[in-house]
C-alpha positions as a printed Julia matrix, in Angstrom:
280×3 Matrix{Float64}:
  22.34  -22.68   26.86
  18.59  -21.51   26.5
  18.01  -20.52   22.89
  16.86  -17.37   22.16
  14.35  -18.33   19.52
  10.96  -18.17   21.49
   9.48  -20.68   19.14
  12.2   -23.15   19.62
  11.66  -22.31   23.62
   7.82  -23.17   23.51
   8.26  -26.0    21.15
  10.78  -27.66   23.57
   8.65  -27.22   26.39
   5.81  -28.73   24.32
   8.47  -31.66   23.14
   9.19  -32.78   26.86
   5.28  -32.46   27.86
   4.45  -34.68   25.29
   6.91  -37.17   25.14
   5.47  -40.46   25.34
   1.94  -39.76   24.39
   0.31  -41.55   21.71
  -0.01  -39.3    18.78
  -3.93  -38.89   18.75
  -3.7   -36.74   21.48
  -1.94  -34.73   20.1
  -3.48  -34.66   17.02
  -6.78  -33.81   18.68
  -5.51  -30.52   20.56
  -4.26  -29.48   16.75
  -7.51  -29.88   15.7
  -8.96  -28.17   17.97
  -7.11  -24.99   17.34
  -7.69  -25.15   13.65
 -11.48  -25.35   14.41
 -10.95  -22.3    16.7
  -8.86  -20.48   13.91
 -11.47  -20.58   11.47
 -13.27  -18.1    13.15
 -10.94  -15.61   12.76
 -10.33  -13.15    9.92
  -8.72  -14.59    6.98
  -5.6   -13.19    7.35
  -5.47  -13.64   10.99
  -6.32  -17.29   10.22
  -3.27  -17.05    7.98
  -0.8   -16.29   10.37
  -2.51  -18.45   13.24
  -2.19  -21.24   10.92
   1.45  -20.85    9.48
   2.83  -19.76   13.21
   0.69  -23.37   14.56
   3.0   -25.23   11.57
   6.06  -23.92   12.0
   5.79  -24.44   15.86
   4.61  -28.63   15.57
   7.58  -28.59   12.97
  10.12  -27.86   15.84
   8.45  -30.09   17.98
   8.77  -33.16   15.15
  12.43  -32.13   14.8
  12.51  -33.31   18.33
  10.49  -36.08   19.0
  10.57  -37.69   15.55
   6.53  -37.27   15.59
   4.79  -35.94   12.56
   2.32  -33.46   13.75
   2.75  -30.95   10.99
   1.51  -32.91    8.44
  -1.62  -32.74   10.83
  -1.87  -29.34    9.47
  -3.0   -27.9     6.2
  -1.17  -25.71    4.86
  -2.7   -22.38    4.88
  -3.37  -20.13    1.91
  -2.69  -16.73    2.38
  -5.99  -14.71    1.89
  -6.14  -11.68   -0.51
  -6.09   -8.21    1.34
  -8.81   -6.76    2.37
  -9.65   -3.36    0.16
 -12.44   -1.71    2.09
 -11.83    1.73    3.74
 -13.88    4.39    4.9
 -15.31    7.25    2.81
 -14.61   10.78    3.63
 -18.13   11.28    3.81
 -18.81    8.18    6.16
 -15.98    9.32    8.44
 -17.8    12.53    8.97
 -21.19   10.74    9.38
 -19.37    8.68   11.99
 -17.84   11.32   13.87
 -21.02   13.48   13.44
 -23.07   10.77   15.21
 -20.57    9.61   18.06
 -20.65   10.3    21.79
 -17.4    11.44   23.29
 -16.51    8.11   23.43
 -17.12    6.6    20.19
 -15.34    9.89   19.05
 -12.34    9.17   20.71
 -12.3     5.48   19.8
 -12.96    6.54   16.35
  -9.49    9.19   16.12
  -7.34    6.65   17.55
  -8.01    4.31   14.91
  -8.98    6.61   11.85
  -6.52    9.17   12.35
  -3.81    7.31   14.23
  -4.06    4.3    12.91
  -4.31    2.09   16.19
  -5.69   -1.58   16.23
  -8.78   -2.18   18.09
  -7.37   -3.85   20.92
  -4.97   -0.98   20.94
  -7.04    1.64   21.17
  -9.54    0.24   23.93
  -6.26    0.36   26.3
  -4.86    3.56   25.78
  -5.01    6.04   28.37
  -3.45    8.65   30.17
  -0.1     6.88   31.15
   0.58    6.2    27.2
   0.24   10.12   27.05
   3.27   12.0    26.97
   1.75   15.7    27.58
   5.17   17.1    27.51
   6.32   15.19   24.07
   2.41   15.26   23.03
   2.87   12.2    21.79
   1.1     8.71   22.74
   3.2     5.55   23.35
   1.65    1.9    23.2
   2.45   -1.94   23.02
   2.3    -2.69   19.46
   1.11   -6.3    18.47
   4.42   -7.1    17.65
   5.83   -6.56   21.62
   7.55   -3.07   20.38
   6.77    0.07   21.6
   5.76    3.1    19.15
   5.64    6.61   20.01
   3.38    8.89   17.81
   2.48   12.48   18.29
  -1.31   13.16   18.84
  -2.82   15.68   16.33
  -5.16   18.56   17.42
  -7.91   16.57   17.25
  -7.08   14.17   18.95
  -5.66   16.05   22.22
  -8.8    18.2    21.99
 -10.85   14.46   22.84
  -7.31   13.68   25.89
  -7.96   17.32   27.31
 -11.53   16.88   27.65
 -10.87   13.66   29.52
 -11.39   13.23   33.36
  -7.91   12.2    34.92
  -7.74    8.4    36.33
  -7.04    5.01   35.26
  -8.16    2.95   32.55
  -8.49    3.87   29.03
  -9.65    7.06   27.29
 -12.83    5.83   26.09
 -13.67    4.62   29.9
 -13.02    7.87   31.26
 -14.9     9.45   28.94
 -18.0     7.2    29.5
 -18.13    7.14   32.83
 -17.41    3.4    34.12
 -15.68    0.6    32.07
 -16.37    0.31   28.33
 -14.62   -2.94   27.41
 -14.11   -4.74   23.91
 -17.67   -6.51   23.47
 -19.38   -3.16   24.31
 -17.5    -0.72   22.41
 -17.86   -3.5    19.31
 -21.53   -3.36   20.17
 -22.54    0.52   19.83
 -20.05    0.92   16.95
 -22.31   -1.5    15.18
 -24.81    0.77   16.53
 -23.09    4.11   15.58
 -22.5     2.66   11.95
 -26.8     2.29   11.75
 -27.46    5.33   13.29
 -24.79    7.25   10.84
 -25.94    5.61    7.81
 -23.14    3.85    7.23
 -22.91    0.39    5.29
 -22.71   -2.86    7.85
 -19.61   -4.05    6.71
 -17.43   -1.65    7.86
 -14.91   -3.2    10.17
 -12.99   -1.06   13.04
  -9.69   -2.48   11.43
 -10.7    -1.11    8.16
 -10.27    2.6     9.75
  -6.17    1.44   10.56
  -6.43    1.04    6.93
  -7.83    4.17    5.93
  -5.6     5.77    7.64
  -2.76    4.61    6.24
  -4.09    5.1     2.7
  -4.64    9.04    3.56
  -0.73    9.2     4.54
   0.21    7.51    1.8
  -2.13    9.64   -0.62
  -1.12   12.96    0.94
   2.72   12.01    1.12
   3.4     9.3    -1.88
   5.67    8.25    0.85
   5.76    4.49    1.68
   8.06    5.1     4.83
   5.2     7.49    6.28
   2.9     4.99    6.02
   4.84    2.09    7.31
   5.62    4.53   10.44
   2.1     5.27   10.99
   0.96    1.63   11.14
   4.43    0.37   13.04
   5.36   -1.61   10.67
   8.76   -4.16   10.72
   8.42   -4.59    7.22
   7.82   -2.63    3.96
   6.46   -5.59    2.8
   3.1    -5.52    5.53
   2.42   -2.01    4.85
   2.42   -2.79    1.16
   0.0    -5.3     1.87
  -2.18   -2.51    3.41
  -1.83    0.15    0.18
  -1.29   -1.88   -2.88
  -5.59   -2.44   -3.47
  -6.14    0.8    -3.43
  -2.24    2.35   -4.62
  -0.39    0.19   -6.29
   2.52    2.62   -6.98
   2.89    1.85   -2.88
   4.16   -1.75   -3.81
   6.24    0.25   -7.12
   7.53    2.35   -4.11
   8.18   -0.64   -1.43
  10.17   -2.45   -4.28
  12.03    0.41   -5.39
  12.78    1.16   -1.71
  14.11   -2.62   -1.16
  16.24   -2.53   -4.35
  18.28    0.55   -3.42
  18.58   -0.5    -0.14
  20.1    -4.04   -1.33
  23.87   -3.9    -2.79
  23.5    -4.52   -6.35
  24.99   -7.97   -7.41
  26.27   -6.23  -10.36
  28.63   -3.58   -9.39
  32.21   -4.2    -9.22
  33.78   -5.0    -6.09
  36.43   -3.23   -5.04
  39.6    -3.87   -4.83
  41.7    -4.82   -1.11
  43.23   -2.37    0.62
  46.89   -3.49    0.95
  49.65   -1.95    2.78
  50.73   -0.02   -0.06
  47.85    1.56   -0.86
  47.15    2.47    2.78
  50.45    4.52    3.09
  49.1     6.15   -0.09
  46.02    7.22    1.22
  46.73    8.03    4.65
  50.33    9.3     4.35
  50.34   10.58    1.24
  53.23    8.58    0.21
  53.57    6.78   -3.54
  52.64    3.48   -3.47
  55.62    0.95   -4.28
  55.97   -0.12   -7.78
């Protein structure tokens, strides 16, 4: 029977390519990755690292090799605390074309990845519903309605294919581009270099939180599985959001504590449900 772990899946496939190699080669392809992983953001690098572990475990489990220990293991990095300013939002929007404007209210005010918001367009709009609906990272869709601001930028958009911000331009405005003039937007607003376009997902979700002191708001504005990632978001900048997360968790887990009830028996049941006196 196929499992239904997709991990276990890969690594199996991985387990019968390999079977039979020496173990440098491996070892080499491992390496490799790592050396591609430490270009990424730390706590991308993070995940790429533990997922890369966990994944040459399986395959160990089944071959008898040892390629984890090939692998470091990885130190989770400390959040990253910078958002956006009030005052450099408004520069930003100030200073944008159409779309830079719309890139930038997807991802400040929604609170949609990068790659998420270079993709969505008018078949993730749900005029009725006003609402957009996207692929989250995580394979799940989410569903979010579209403030005014942001369906004043969908109405002005010429109807076709591809994403908002293409329609808007013109022709095709694809990752390394739109990365390109937000660099240049960010000069040209006054705005400090190391301003990231994840750091607006961020912001966003610290506005929710700050306007609502609700921890469920924000985790449903980022799409969130876990209270425990959209803590990771707040707590730099409110740490009551990990005092909330916790509380949250705690009521939401039976307390250890509390007395457990006693069976129902037969007796009792006729008590309860016919109203007759349980036997002595």
């Amino acid at each position: 029977m196929p499992t239904r772990d997709p991990r276990k899946a890969i690594a199996q496939t991985l387990a019968d390519a390999t079977r039979g190699m020496k173990d440098p080669v491996p070892a080499i392809l491992i390496n490799g990755l790592l050396a591609k992983y430490a270009k990424l953001a730390p706590s991308t690098r993070f995940n790429a690292a533990y997922s890369l572990k966990k994944l040459c475990t399986e395959i160990d489990a089944r071959t008898g090799s040892k390629l984890a220990a090939e692998i470091p293991t990885p130190r989770r990095a400390s959040p990253r605390q910078r958002i956006a300013t009030e005052q450099e939002l408004a520069a930003l929007f100030e200073h944008a074309d159409p779309p830079l404007r719309m890139f930038l209210a997807l991802t400040s005010i929604m609170a949609f990845r990068f790659a998420e918001a270079e993709q969505i367009g008018w078949a993730n709009y749900n005029a009725e519903r006003q609402t957009i609906v996207t692929k989250t990272k995580g394979g799940k869709y989410r569903e979010f309605p579209a403030p005014d601001q942001v369906r004043a930028l969908i109405e002005m958009t010429p109807r076709g294919e591809g994403s908002f911000i293409s329609l808007l331009n013109g022709r095709p405005l694809h990752h390394e581009r739109i990365r390109a003039r937000w660099e240049k937007l960010k000069a040209k607003a006054g705005v400090d270099a190391d301003l990231h376009p994840h750091d607006l997902r961020r912001t966003a979700a610290v506005r929710v939180f700050r306007m609502t002191h609700d921890v469920f708001a924000a985790k449903q504005l980022l799409g969130h599985d876990s209270l425990a990632s959209t803590a990771w978001y707040l707590t730099p900048h409110e740490p009551a959001a990990l005092a909330d997360a916790a509380k949250a968790l705690r009521e939401w887990t039976p307390n250890k504590h509390r007395q457990t009830p006693a069976p129902i028996t037969r007796r009792t049941y006729d008590s309860i449900v016919n109203g007759k006196e349980p036997v002595q």
